[in-house]
N, C-alpha and C positions, 0 to 999 in steps of 0.2 A: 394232631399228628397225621402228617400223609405219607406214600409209598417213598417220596425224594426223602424224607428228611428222617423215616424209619430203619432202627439199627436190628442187625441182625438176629436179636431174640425178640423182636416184635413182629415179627413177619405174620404167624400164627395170627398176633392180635389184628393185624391192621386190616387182610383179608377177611376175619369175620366182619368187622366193624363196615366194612364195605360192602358185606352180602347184608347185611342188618338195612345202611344206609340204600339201595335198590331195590328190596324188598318195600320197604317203606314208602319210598317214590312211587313203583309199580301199586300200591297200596291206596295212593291220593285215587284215583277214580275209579276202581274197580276193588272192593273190598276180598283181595284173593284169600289175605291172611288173617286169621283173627286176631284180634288184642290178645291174645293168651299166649298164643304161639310167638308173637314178638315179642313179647314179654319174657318167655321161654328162652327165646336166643338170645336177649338181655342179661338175662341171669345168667348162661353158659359165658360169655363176654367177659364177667363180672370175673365168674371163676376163674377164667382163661388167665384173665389179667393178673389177681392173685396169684395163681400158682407160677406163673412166670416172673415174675417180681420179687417172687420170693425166694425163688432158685435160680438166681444171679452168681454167675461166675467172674472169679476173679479180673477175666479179660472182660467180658459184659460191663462191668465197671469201669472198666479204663474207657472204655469207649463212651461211657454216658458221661463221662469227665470231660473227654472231647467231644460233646456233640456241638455244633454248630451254631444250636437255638441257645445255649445252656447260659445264662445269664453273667456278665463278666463283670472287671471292678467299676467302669464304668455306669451299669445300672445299677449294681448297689450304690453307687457315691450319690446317683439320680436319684433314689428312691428311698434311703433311710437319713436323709441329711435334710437339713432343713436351710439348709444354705454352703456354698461351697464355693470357692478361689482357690483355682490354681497356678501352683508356683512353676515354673520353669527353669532351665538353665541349670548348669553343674559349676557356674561361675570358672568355666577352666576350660574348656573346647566347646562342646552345643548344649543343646537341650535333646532328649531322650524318650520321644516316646511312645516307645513298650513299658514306659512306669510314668505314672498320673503321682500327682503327690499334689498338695494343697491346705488348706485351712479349710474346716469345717466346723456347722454348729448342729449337733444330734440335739432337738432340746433343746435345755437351758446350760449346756455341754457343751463346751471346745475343744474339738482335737485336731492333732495333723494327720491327715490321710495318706496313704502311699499305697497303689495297687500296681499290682501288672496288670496290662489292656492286651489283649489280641484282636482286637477290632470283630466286626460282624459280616462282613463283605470283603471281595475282591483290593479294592482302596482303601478301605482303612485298615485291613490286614497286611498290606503292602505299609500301609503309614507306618503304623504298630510292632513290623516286624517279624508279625505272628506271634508277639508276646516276648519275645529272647530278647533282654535290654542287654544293653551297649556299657563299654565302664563308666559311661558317664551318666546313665540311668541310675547305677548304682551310687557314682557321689550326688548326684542329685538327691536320691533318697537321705541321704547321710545327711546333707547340706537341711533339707528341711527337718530332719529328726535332732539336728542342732538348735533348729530355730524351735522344737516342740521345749525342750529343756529349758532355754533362756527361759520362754516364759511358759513356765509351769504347766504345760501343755499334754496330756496323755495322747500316744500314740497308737493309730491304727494300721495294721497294715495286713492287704490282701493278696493273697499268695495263688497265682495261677497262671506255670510258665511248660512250655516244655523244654526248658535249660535257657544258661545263658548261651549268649550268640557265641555260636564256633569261630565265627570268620577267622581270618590275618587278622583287620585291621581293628579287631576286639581286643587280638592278643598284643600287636603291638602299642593299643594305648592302655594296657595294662588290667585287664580283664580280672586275671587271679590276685591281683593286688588290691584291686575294686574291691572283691567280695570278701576279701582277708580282711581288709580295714573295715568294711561294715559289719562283720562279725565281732570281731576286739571291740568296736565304737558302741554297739548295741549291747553287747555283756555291760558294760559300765554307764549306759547311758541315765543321767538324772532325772527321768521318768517314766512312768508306768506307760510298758509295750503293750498292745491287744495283737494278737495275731490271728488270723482266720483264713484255714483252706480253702480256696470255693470253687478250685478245680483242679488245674494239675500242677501239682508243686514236688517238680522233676529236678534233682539235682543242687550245685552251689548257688544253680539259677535263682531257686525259691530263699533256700535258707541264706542270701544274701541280703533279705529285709526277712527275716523268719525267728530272729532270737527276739524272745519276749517272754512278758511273765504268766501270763495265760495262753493258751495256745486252740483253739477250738477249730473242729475239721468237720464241712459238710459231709453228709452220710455216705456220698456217693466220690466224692473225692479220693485222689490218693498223693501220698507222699513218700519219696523214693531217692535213693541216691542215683538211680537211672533207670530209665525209662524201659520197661519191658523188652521192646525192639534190640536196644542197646544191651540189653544182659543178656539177650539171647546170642545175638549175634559173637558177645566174646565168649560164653561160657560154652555154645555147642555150634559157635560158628555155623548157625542155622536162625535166620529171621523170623523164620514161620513158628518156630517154637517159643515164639511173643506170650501165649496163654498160661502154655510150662511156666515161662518166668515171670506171668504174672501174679500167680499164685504163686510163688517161694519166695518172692519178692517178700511178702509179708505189708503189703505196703497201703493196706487201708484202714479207716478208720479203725474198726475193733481188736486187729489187730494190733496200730498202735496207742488205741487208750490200753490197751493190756502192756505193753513195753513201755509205761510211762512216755511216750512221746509227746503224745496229746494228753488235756484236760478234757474235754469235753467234745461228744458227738452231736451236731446241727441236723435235725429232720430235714428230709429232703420229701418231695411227693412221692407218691407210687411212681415208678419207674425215672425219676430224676426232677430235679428244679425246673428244667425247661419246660416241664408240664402243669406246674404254676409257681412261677416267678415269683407272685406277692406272697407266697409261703416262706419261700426264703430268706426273700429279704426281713421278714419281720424274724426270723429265726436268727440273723446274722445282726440285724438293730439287735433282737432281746440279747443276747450275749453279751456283746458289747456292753451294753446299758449296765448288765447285770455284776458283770464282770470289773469295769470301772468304779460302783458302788462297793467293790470289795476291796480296791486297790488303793482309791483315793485318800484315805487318813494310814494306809503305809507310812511309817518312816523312809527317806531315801535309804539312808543305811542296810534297814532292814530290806527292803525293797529290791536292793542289791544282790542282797546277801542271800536272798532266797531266789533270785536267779540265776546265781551260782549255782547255788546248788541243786537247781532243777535241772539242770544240760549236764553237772557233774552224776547225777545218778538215775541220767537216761537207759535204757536198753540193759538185759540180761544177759548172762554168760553163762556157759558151762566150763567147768575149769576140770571136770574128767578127761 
């Protein structure tokens, strides 16, 4: 972690770790500090780190969702697969992509993949879109979750968008009809969905490849029908009050495995995945893995039928 790429409750940390790191330097030829006393500031570091990690606020979180480093669908697809072809085209206007989709082997396992990409740089965030797919990302996703069904394929799919794209030309090739049909297509589809948060899954952007039978969300993820910015800005017509709405949002993990939204929470490292990557992903294979072992000798019917009824008895009410 350095000063460019650190968020604003690491400040504290990154400054110690920088008097520790010249200390130590000044230390190579002239022995000014003892071992004990580094050691000393080691262990304060330690603690610093903990207690800031651990009193994370709601916006704290949105932000480690969007950091930069923070690992996207494309390194999961690189690093928990063991082979991977991707498919392109929506067979109806272009190819799309802010969403990766393909044939994949976990194993001795074949599924079809579908993530959204935000790329890592300048150009491939330009490629990608920043992540917000197009309608033809979303029939692309549909197009291959047809092909996962023909042949008896479980599907995976990685959700991390900040919405779908605004533009005109989203809406005039039919944006809200995209995400409508892959909602309806996905409730009935003839195999088993995996779905996985693994960053920001904002909107109809996410839940348009997002209905599935298991549902699992990294620790530090969130899932929203909009984005903090965006509820601020309509409920008090004030942007700055992003953290207000990030907290009443309700919209992280613990609070939605307690609203039935999600199944299951995915470990993240101290202070997010960007701080080790290969935690993740083995956190995001084992689900999968684990998850598909439960799914697979489902009846379709049944399979169905208990995904109905998982989106039927989402979320809590008060009727006072």
């Amino acid at each position: 972690m350095t000063a460019a790429t650190a968020l604003p409750h690491e400040k504290q940390i990154i400054e110690l770790e920088q008097t520790i790191s010249k200390l130590k330097e000044q230390n190579g030829d002239n022995s000014l500090f003892s071992h004990e006393e580094l050691l000393k500031l080691e262990r304060k570091l330690e603690t610093l780190r903990k207690n800031v990690y651990s009193e994370l606020k709601a916006w704290d979180r949105v932000l480690i969702s969007r950091h930069p480093q923070r690992p996207h669908s494309m390194d999961y697809i690189k690093n928990i697969t063991d082979e991977f072809i991707e498919l392109s085209g929506d067979r109806t206007f272009q190819d799309d992509a802010a969403i990766i989709a393909g044939l994949a082997r976990i194993g001795d396992q074949k599924f079809v993949i579908i993530g959204q990409e935000k790329g890592h740089d300048t150009e491939t965030r330009l490629e990608r879109n920043f992540g917000m797919p197009h309608p033809e990302g979303y029939r692309k996703a549909l197009r291959c979750m047809h092909l996962a069904a023909k042949f008896h394929l479980p599907v995976v799919t990685l959700l991390d968008t900040p919405g779908a794209y605004p533009g005109l030309t989203a809406e005039e090739r039919g944006q809200g009809w995209a995400i409508a049909k892959n909602l309806w297509e996905m409730a009935r589809l003839e195999t088993a969905i995996i779905v996985v948060l693994i960053g920001e899954g904002c909107s109809g952007g996410a839940l348009g490849i997002g209905v599935g039978d298991r549902i699992g969300m990294l620790q530090h993820s969130y899932y929203s029908v909009i984005s903090p910015e965006g509820c601020a800005s309509i409920l008090w017509k004030d942007p700055t009050k992003n953290a207000t709405a990030a907290s009443a949002l309700k919209m992280h993990a613990e609070d939605l495995k307690e609203l039935g939204i999600i199944d299951e929470i995915l470990p993240e490292a101290q202070g997010g995945a960007h701080h080790d990557p290969a935690a993740a992903y083995a956190a995001v294979k084992s689900f999968i893995c684990t998850e598909w072992d439960s799914l697979r000798d489902t009846p379709i019917d049944l399979l169905l039928e208990n995904r109905y009824q998982k989106f039927r008895k989402m979320g809590k009410f008060d009727s006072r």
